[in-house]
C-alpha positions in Angstrom: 79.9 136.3 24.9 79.6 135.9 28.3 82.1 133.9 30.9 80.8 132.7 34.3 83.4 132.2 37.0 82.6 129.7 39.7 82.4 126.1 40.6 80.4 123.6 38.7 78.0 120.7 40.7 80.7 118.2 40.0 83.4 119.8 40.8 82.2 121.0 44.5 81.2 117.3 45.2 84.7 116.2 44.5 86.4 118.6 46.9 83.6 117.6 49.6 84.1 114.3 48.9 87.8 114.9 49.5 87.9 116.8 52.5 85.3 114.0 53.8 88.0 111.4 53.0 90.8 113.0 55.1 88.9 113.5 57.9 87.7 110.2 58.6 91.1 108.9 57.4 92.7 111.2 60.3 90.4 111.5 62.5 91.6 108.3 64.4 95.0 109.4 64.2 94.5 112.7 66.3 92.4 110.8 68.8 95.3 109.0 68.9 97.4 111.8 69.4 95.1 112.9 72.2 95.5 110.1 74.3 99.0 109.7 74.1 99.7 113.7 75.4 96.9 113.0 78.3 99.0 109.7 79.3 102.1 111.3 79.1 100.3 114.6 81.0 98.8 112.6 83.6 102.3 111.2 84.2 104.4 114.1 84.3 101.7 116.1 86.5 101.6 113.1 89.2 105.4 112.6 88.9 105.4 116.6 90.3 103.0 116.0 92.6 105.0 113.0 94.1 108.4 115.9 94.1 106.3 118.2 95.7 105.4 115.8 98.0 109.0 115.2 99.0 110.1 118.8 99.2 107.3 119.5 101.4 108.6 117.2 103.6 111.5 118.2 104.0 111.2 121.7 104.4 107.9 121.4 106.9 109.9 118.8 108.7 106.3 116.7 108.7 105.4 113.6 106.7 103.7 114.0 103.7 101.1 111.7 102.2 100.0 111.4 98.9 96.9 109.2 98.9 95.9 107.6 95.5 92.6 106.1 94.4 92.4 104.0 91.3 90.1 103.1 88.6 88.8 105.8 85.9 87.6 108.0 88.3 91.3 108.0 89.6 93.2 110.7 91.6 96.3 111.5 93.9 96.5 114.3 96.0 99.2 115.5 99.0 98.0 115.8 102.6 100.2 117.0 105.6 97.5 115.4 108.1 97.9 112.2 107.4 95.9 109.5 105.7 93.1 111.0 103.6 90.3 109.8 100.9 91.1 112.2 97.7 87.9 111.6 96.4 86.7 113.7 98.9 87.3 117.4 97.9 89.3 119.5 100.5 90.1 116.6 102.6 93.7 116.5 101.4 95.2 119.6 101.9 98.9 120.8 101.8 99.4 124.0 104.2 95.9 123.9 103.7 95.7 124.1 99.5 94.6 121.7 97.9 97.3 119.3 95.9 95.9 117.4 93.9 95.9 115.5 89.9 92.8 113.8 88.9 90.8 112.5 86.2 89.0 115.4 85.0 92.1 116.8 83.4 92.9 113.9 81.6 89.4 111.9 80.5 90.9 109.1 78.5 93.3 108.0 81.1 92.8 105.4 84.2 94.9 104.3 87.0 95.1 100.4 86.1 97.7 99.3 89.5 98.3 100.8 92.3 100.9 99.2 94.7 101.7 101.1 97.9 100.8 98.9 100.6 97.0 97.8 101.1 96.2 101.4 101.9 96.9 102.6 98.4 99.3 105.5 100.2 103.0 107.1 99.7 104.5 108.8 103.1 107.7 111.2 102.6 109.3 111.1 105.8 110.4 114.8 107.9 113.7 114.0 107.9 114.8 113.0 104.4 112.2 112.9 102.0 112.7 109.2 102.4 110.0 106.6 101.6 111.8 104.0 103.8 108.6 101.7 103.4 106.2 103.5 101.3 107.7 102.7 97.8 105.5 101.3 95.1 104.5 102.3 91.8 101.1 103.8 89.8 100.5 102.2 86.2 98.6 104.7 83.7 96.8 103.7 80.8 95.1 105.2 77.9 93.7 102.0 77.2 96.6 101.1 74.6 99.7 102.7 75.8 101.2 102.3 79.6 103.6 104.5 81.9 104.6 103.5 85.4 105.1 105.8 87.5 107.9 104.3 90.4 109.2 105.8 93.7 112.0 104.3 95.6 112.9 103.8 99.1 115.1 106.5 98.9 112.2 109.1 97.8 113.2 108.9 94.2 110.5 109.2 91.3 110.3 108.3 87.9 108.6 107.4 85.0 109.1 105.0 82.3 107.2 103.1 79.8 105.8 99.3 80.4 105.7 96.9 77.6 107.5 98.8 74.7 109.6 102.3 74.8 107.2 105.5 74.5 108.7 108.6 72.9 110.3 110.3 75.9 110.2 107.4 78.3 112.7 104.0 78.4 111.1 101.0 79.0 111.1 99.8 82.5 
C-alpha cells in the first residue's frame, strides 16, 4: 500500500484563499501605518531643521532663513544669504551645504498652511536665535492626520497635534 504526502487541490485553495483574505484585510492598515511614520517624520525632520536653523545663528553671529514652500511639492530649507526659493536646488545653502527637508522623503505628506508673514519665511536673528517677528507655524498632513509645527518669538519650536492628540504629540 502506498501513502502519498502532499497537499490536496482543496486544501491549497483554502490556504490561498486565506493568505488573500489577510492581505487585503491589512493592507489598508499598513498604508496606514505608512502615513502616520511619514507625518510624524516630516515633522520631526523640519522641527531639526528649524533648531539647526537657530544654532546656526547664533554661533555664525548672521541671520538665518529658512524659507518654506507649500503645497505637495512642499519643502523648507536654511539659507545664510537671505531670502531664497527652495525649490530651486542649491539656492539655499548653509556655509554653503545644502539644508534642506522636502517632499521626496515623505510622498504622502503636504504642507496644507503656512503662516510666516506673506513671504512664507522664518529669520533667526545673530544675536539670540530670536524670531522677534518671524514666528508662525507649518501644518502637515497626510491627508487624515495633522501636526503643526510652531515657532515662537523667542526662537522656540515645537510640534503638536491639531484636531485630536497623535501618539507622541499633545494636541495644540
Amino acid at each position: 500500500m502506498h501513502h502519498f504526502y502532499g497537499l490536496t487541490l482543496l486544501e491549497l485553495l483554502i490556504t490561498i484563499s486565506i493568505v488573500v483574505l489577510v492581505v487585503s484585510l491589512g493592507s489598508p492598515a499598513i498604508n496606514s501605518i505608512q502615513k502616520n511614520i511619514q507625518l510624524k517624520g516630516a515633522a520631526q525632520s523640519s522641527y531639526f531643521a528649524f533648531q539647526q536653523a537657530r544654532v546656526a545663528a547664533i554661533t555664525k553671529n548672521t541671520d538665518v532663513t529658512v524659507a518654506i514652500r507649500s503645497g505637495k511639492n512642499w519643502c523648507a530649507a536654511l539659507s545664510d544669504s537671505g531670502v531664497c526659493d527652495c525649490s530651486i536646488t542649491y539656492e539655499c545653502t548653509l556655509d554653503g551645504v545644502e539644508y534642506m527637508v522636502d517632499f521626496t522623503d515623505y510622498r504622502f505628506i503636504s504642507i496644507d498652511n503656512v503662516r510666516f508673514g506673506s513671504d512664507s519665511i522664518a529669520v533667526f536673528d545673530a544675536n539670540r536665535g530670536l524670531a522677534i517677528g518671524h514666528a508662525g507655524s507649518i501644518v502637515f498632513t497626510d491627508g487624515h492626520n495633522k501636526l503643526k509645527l510652531i515657532l515662537s518669538n523667542m526662537g522656540r519650536v515645537r510640534v503638536c497635534a491639531v484636531d485630536r492628540s497623535l501618539s507622541g504629540y499633545e494636541s495644540c
